[in-house]
C-alpha positions, 0 to 999 in steps of 0.5 A, a space after each residue: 403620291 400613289 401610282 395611277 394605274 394605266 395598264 393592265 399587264 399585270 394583271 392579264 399575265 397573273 390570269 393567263 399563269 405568265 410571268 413578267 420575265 416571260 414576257 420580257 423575253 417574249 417582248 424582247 425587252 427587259 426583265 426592269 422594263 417589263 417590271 416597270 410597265 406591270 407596275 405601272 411606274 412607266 408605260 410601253 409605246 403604243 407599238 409595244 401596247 399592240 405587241 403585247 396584246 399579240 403575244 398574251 392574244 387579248 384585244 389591246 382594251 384588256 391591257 388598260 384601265 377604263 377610263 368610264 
């Protein structure tokens, strides 16, 4: 079964120039977390969203796939 894509942080970190470990430092957690969230085979907490979109200053939006 293929993955569903939720999350964008892959993405706007590839755009922005940053890595995942980058973030992961930046966020606080790991280096498998922060792999896990870009590869979108688990999802951070909404507190965790809302950090992310702080650290990477996008609006949270740009971190999900749009579901229209």
């Amino acid at each position: 079964m293929a993955l569903e894509r939720i999350n964008r942080i892959k993405e706007v970190l590839v755009i922005q120039g940053k890595s995942q470990v980058w973030l992961a430092e930046e966020l606080g957690k790991s280096t498998t977390s922060v792999t896990a969230f870009c590869n979108n085979k688990s999802q951070p907490h909404l507190k965790d969203l809302k950090r992310i979109a702080e650290i990477l200053d996008v609006d949270i939006r740009e971190l999900l796939v749009s579901t229209k």
